[in-house]
C-alpha positions as CSV (number, residue, x, y, z in Angstrom):
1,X,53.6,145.7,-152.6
2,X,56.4,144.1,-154.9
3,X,55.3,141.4,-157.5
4,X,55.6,138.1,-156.7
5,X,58.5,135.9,-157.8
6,X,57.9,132.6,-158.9
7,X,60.2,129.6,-159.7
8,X,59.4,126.2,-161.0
9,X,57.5,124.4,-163.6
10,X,59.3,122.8,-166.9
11,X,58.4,119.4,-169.1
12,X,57.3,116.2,-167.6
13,X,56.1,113.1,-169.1
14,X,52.2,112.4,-168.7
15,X,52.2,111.2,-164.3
16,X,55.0,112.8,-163.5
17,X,55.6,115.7,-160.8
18,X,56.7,119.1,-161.0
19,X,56.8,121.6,-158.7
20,X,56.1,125.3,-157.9
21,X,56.8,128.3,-155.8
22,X,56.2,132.0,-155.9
23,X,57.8,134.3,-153.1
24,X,55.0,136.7,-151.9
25,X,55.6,140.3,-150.6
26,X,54.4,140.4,-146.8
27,X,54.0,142.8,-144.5
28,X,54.2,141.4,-140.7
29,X,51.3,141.4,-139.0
30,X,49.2,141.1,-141.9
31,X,47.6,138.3,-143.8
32,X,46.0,137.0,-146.9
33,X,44.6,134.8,-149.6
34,X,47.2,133.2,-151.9
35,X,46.7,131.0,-154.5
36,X,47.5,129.1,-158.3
37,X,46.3,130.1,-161.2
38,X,46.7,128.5,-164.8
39,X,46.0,129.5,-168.1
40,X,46.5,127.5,-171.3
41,X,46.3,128.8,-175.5
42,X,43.1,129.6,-176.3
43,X,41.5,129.0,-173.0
44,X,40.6,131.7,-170.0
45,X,42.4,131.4,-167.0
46,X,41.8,129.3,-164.1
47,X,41.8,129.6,-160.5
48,X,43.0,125.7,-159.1
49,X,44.7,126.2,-155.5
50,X,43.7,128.6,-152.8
51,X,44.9,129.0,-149.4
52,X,46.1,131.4,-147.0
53,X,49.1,133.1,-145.5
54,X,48.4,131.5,-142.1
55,X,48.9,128.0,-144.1
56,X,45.5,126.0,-142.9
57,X,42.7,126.0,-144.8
58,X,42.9,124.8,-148.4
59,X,40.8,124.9,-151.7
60,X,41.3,122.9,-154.8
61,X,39.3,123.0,-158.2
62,X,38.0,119.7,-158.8
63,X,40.2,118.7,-161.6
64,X,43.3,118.9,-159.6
65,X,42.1,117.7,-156.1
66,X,43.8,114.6,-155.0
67,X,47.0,115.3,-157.4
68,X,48.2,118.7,-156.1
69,X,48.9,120.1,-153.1
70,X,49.5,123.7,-152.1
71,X,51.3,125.1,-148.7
72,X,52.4,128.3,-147.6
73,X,55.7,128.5,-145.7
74,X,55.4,131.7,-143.2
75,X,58.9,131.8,-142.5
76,X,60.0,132.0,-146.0
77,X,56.3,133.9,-147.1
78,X,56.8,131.1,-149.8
79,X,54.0,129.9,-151.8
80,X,54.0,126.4,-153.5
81,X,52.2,124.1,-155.5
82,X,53.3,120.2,-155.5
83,X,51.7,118.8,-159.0
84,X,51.3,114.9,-159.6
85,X,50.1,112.7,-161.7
86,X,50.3,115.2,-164.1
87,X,48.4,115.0,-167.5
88,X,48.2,116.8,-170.7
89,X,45.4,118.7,-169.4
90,X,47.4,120.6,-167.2
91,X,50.2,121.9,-169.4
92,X,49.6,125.7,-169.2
93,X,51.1,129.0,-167.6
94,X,51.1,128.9,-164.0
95,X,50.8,132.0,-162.2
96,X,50.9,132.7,-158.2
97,X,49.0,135.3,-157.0
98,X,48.2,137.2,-154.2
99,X,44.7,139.2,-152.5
100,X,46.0,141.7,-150.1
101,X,42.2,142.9,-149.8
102,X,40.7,139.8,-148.3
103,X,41.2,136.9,-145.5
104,X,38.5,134.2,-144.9
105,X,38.7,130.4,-145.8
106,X,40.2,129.1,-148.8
107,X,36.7,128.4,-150.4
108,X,36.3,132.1,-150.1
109,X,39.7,133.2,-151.1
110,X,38.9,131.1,-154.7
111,X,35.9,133.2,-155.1
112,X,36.9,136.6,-153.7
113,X,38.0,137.3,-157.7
114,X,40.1,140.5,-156.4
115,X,43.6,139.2,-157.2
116,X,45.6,142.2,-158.1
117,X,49.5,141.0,-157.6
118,X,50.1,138.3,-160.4
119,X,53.3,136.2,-160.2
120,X,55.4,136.3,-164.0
121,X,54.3,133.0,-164.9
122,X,56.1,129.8,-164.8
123,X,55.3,127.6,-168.3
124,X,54.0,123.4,-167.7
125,X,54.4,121.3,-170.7
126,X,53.1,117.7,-170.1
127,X,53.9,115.2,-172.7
128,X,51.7,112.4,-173.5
């Protein structure tokens, strides 16, 4: 299992849009729960995106539902995380991650906790 590779983020005014996407190691046949993470200074990190390599079901924290989005692109095995409306609030490191231990719906994956790959982190810096 390789670490995931992500791409992404950057500086945005308060309601704009970024983007991000983490390339996920895969082996065929198999499948998983994927998701976004975020941590900001002095604050413990935050699950706020969960789905899974087959792409359906979806989770979302309540502070982001409505304003992100998050797919999963099978043939690229291509995680990503559409942000709008963006606020202060959600300037932090974003990391993708994967659970090559567990499959179920996303509700599930965003409590199943045992997220061992981490992504390297992509920094979000939202001006006000």
């Amino acid at each position: 299992q390789e670490q995931p590779v992500q791409s992404g983020g950057g500086s945005v005014q308060a309601g704009g849009s970024l983007s991000l996407s983490c390339v996920v190691w895969k082996a065929p046949g198999t499948r998983f729960c994927v998701g976004w993470f975020r941590q900001a200074p002095g604050k413990e990190r935050e699950g706020v995106a969960f789905t899974t390599t087959e792409g359906g079901s979806k989770f979302y924290v309540a502070s982001v539902k409505g304003r992100f989005a998050i797919s999963f692109d099978t043939a690229k095995n291509t995680l990503n995380l559409e942000m709008n409306d963006l606020t202060p609030e959600d300037a932090a490191m974003y990391y993708c991650a994967a659970n090559y231990r567990f499959y179920g719906p996303a509700d599930h994956c965003a409590r199943s906790g045992s997220y061992e790959n981490w992504g390297q982190g992509s920094q979000v810096t939202v001006s006000s």
